[in-house]
C-alpha positions as CSV (number, residue, x, y, z in Angstrom):
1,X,-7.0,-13.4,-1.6
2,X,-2.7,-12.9,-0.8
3,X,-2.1,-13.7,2.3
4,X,0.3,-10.6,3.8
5,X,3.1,-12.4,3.9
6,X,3.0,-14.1,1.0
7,X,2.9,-10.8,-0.7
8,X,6.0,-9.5,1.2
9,X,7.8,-12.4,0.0
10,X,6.5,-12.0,-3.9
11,X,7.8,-8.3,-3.7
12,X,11.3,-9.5,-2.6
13,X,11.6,-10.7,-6.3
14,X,10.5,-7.1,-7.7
15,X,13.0,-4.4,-8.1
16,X,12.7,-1.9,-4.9
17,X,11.0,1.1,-7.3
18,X,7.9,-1.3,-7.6
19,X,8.2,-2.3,-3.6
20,X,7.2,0.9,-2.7
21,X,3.5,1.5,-4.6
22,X,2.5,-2.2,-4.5
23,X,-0.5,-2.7,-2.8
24,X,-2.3,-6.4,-1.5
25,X,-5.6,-7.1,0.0
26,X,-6.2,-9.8,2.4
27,X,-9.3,-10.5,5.1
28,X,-9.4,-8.8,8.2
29,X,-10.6,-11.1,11.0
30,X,-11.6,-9.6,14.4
31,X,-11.8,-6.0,12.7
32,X,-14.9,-4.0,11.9
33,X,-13.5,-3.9,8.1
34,X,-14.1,-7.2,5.9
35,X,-11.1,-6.1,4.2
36,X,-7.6,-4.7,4.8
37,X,-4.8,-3.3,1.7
38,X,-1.5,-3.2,2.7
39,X,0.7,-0.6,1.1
40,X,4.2,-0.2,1.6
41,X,5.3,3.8,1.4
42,X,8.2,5.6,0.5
43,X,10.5,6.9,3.5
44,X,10.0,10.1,3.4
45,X,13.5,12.3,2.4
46,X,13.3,16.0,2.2
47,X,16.5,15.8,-0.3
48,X,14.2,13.5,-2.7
49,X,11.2,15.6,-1.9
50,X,9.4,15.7,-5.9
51,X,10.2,11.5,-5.9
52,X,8.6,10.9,-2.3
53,X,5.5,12.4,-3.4
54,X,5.0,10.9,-6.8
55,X,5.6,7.6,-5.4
56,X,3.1,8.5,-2.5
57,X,0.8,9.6,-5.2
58,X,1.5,5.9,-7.0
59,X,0.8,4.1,-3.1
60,X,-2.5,5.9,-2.7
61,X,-3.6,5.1,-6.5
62,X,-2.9,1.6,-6.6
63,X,-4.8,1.8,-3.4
64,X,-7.9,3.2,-4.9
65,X,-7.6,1.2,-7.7
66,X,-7.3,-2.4,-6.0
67,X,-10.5,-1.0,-3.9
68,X,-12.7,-0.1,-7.0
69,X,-11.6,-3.5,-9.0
70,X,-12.7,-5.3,-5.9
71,X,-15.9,-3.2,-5.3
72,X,-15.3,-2.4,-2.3
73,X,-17.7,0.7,-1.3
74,X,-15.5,2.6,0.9
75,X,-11.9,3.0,2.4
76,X,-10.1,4.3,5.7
77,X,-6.9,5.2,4.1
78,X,-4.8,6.5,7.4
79,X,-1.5,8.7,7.4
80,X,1.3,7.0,4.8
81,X,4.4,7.9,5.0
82,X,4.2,10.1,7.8
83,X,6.4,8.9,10.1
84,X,9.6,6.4,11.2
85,X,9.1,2.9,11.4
């Protein structure tokens, strides 16, 4: 399992196209979940408005995908990209 911030840290070696659909799993203690993906989204810009959705399209896949090669039965995937951080 990647810890979070080891995974931040990996992605500062990637180019910043792959930084934005890259997903990592890690355990999540105290929460009713076992598990918990971290994704980090695309800023949304109405200019770029055909490229902030595919790569929120690639986000949500890779999402989906790490869940199902893990086995995990079900997933809370809450609003991405929806707002400033």
């Amino acid at each position: 399992m990647v810890r979070p911030l080891d995974f931040v840290l990996g992605l500062l070696d990637r180019s910043i196209d792959r930084f934005f659909v890259s997903v990592a799993m890690c355990d999540a203690p105290n929460l009713a979940a076992t598990h918990m993906i971290h994704v980090n989204s695309p800023t949304w810009n109405a200019a770029s408005q055909a490229e902030c959705i595919a790569d929120l399209d690639k986000a949500t896949i890779n999402i989906l995908t790490l869940a199902d090669e893990k086995g995990l039965t079900s997933v809370a995937i809450p609003s991405i990209s929806s707002g400033k951080s």
